[in-house]
C-alpha positions as a Markdown table, in Angstrom:
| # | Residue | x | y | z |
|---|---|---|---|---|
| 1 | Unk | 0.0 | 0.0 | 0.0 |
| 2 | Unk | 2.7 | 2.4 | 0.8 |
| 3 | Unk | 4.4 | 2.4 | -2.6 |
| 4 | Unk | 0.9 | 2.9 | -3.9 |
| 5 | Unk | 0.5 | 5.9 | -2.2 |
| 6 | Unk | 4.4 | 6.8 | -3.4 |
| 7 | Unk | 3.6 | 6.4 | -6.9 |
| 8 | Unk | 0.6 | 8.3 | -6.5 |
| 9 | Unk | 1.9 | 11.4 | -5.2 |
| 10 | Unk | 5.3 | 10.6 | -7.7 |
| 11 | Unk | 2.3 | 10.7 | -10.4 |
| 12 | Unk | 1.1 | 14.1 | -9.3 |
| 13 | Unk | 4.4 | 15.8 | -8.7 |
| 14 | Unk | 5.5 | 15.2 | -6.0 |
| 15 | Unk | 9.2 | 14.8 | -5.8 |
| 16 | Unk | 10.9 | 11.6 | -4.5 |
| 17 | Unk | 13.9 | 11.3 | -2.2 |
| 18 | Unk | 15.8 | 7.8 | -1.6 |
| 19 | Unk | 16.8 | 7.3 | 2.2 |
| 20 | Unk | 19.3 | 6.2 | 3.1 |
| 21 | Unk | 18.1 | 2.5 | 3.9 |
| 22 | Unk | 16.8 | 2.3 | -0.3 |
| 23 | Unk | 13.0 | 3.8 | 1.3 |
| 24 | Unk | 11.5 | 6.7 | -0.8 |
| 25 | Unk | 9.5 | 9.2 | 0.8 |
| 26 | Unk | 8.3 | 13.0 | -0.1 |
| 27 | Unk | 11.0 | 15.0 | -0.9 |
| 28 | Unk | 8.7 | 18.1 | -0.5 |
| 29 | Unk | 8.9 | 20.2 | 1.9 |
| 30 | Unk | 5.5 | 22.9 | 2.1 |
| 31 | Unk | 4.8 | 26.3 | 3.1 |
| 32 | Unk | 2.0 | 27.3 | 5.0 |
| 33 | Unk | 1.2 | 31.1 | 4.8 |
| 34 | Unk | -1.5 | 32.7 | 7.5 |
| 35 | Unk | -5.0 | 32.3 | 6.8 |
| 36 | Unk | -6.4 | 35.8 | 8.2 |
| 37 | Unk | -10.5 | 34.2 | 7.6 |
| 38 | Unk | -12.1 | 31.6 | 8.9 |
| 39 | Unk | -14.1 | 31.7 | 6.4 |
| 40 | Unk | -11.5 | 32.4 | 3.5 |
| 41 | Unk | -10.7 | 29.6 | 0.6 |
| 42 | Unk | -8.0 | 27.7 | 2.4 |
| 43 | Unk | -5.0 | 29.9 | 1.2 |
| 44 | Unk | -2.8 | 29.3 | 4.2 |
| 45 | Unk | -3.0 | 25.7 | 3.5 |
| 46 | Unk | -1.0 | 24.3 | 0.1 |
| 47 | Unk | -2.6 | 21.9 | -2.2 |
| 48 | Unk | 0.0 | 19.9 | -2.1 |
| 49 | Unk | -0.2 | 19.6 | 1.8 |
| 50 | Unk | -4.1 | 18.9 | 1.5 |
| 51 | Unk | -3.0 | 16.1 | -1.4 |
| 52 | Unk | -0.4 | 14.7 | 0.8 |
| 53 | Unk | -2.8 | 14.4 | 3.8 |
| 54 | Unk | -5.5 | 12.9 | 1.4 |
| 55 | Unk | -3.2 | 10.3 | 0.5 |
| 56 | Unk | -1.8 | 9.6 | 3.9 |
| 57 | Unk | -5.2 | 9.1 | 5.2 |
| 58 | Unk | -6.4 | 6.2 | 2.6 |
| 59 | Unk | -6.7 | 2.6 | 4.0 |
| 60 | Unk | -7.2 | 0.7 | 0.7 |
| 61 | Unk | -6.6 | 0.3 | -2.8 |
| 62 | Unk | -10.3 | 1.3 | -3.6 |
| 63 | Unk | -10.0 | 4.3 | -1.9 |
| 64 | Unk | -6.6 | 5.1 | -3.7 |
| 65 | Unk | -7.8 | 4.5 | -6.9 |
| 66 | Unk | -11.1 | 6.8 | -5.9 |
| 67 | Unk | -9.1 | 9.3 | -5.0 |
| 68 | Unk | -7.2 | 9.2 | -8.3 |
| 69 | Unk | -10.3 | 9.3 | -10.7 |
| 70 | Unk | -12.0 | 12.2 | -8.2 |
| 71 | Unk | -9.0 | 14.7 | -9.2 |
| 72 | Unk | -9.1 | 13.7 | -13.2 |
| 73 | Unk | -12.8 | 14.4 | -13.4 |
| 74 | Unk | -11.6 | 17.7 | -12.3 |
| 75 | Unk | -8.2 | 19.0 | -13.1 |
| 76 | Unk | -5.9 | 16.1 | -12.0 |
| 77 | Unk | -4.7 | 17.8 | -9.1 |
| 78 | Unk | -5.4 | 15.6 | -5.3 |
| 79 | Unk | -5.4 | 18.2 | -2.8 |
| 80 | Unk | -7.9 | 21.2 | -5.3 |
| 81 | Unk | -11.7 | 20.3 | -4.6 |
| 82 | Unk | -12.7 | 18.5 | -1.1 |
| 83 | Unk | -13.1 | 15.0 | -1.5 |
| 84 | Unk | -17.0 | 13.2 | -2.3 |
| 85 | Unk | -16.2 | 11.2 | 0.6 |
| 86 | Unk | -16.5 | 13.3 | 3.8 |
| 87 | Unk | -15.0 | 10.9 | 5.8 |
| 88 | Unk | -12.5 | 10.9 | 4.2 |
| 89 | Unk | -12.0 | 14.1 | 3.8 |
| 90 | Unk | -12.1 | 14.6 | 7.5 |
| 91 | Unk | -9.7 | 12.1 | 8.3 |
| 92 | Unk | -7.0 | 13.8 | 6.2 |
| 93 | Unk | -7.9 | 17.5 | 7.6 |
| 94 | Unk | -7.6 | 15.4 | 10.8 |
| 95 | Unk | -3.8 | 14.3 | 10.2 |
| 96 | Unk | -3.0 | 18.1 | 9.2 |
| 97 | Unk | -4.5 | 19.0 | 13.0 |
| 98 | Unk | -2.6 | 16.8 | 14.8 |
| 99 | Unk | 0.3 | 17.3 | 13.2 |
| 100 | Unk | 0.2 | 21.4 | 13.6 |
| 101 | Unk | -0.9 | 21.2 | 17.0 |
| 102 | Unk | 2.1 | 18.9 | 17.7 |
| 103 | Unk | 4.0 | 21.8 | 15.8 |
| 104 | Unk | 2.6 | 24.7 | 18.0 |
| 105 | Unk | 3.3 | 22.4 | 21.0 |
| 106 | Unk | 6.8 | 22.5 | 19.8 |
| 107 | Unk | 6.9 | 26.2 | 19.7 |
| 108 | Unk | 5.6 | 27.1 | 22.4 |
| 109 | Unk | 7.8 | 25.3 | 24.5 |
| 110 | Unk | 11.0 | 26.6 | 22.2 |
| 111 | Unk | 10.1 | 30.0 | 23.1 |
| 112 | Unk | 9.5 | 29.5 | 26.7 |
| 113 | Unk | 13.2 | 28.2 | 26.7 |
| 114 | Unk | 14.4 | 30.8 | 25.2 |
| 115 | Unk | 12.7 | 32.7 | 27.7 |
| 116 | Unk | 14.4 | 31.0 | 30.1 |
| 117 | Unk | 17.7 | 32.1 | 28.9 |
| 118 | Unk | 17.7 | 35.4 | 28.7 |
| 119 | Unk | 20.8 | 37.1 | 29.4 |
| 120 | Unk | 21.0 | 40.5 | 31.2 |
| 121 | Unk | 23.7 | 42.1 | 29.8 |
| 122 | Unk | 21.9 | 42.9 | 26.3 |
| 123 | Unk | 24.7 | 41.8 | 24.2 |
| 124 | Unk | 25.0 | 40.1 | 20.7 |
| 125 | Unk | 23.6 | 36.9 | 22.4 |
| 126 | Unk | 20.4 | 38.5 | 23.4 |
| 127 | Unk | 20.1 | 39.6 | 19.9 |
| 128 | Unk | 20.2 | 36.8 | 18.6 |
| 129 | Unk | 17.8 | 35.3 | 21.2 |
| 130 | Unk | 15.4 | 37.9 | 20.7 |
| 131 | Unk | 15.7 | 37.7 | 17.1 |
| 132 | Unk | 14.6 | 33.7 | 17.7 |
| 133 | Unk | 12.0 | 34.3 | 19.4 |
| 134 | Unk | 10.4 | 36.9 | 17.3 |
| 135 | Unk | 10.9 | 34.4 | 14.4 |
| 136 | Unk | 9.5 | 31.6 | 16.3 |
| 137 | Unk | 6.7 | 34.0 | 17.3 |
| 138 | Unk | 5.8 | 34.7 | 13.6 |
| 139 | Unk | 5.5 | 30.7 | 12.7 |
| 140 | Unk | 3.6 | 29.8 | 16.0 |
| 141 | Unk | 1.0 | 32.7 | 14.6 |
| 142 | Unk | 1.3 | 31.2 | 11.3 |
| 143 | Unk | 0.4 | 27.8 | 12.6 |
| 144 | Unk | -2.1 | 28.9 | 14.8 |
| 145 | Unk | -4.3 | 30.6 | 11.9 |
| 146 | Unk | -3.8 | 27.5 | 9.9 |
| 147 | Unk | -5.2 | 25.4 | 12.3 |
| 148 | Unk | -8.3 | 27.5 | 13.4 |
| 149 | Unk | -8.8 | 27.4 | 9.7 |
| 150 | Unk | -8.0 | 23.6 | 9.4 |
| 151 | Unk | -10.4 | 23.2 | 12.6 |
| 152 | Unk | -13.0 | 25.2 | 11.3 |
| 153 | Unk | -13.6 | 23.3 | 8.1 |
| 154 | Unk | -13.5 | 20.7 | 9.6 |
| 155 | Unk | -16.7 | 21.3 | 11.8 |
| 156 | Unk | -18.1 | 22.2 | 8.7 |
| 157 | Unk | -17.5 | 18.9 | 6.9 |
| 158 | Unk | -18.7 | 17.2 | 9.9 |
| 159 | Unk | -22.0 | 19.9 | 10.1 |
| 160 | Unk | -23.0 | 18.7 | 6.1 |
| 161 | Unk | -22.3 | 15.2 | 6.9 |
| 162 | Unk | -24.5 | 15.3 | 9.9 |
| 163 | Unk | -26.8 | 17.4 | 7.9 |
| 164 | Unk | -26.5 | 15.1 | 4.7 |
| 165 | Unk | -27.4 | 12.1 | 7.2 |
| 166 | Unk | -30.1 | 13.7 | 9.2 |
| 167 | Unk | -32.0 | 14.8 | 5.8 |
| 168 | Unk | -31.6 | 11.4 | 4.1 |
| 169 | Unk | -33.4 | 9.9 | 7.3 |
C-alpha cells in the first residue's frame, strides 16, 4: 500500500527522495502562509499539503484508486476540490491538525526556553535570542491561523455530513 501511495503522489508531482536505507519518501517540503479568515478559501493551506494528507489518510486500494479518478474528473490535481467522501476528507484535515498542534506544542515550548535564557547584559547573544523568538513567534502565529482554519472546516465537513445524514433519514 505504501508504494501505492508513493507512486501516487510521484504521479502528481510530487518529488521523490531515496533514504538512506533504499525507502522513498516526499522530498517536499511545504509552506503554509497565514489564513487571516475563517471563512476564506484555504490559502494558508498548500494543495499539495491537502494532497499529501488525502493520500496519507487512505486505508485501501479502492479508496486510492477513488481518490485518483476524483482529481481527473476535475483538473488532475489531489489536494484542489474537497473529497465526495466526507469521511475521508475529515480524516486527512484530521492528520493536518494533529500534526500542527504537535508543531505549535513545539513552539511554544521553544520559546519558553528561550525565555528561560535570557541574558541580562543585552549583548550580541540576546540579539540573537530575541531575534529567535520573534521568528518563532511569527511561525507559532502562522500555525495557529492555519489550524483554526483547518479546525473550522473541519466542523463544517462534519455539520453537512451530519446534515446530509439527518436529511436522508
Amino acid at each position: 500500500m505504501c508504494t501505492m501511495k508513493l507512486d501516487l503522489l510521484h504521479r502528481h508531482r510530487m518529488p521523490m527522495l531515496t533514504n538512506i536505507n533504499g525507502s522513498g519518501s516526499s522530498g517536499n517540503s511545504f509552506t503554509i502562509r497565514e489564513v487571516r479568515s475563517c471563512q476564506g478559501k484555504g490559502k494558508g493551506i498548500p494543495q499539495s499539503l491537502r494532497a499529501f494528507a488525502r493520500v496519507l489518510s487512505i486505508e485501501s486500494p479502492e479508496e486510492l484508486k477513488d481518490l485518483e479518478a476524483e482529481a481527473a474528473e476535475h483538473d488532475g490535481r489531489l489536494g484542489r476540490r474537497p473529497l465526495k467522501n466526507i469521511e475521508n476528507e475529515i480524516k486527512a484535515n484530521q492528520i493536518l491538525i494533529s500534526k500542527i498542534s504537535h508543531m505549535i506544542q513545539n513552539h511554544d515550548v521553544s520559546i519558553k526556553s528561550l525565555n528561560s535564557f535570557s541574558c541580562a547584559n543585552g549583548g550580541p547573544h540576546d540579539l540573537r535570542r530575541r531575534m529567535t523568538e520573534d521568528l518563532l513567534a511569527g511561525e507559532l502565529r502562522v500555525l495557529k491561523s492555519a489550524l483554526a482554519w483547518l479546525v473550522n472546516y473541519s466542523a463544517r465537513l462534519s455539520n453537512s455530513k451530519a446534515t446530509d445524514v439527518d436529511g436522508g433519514s
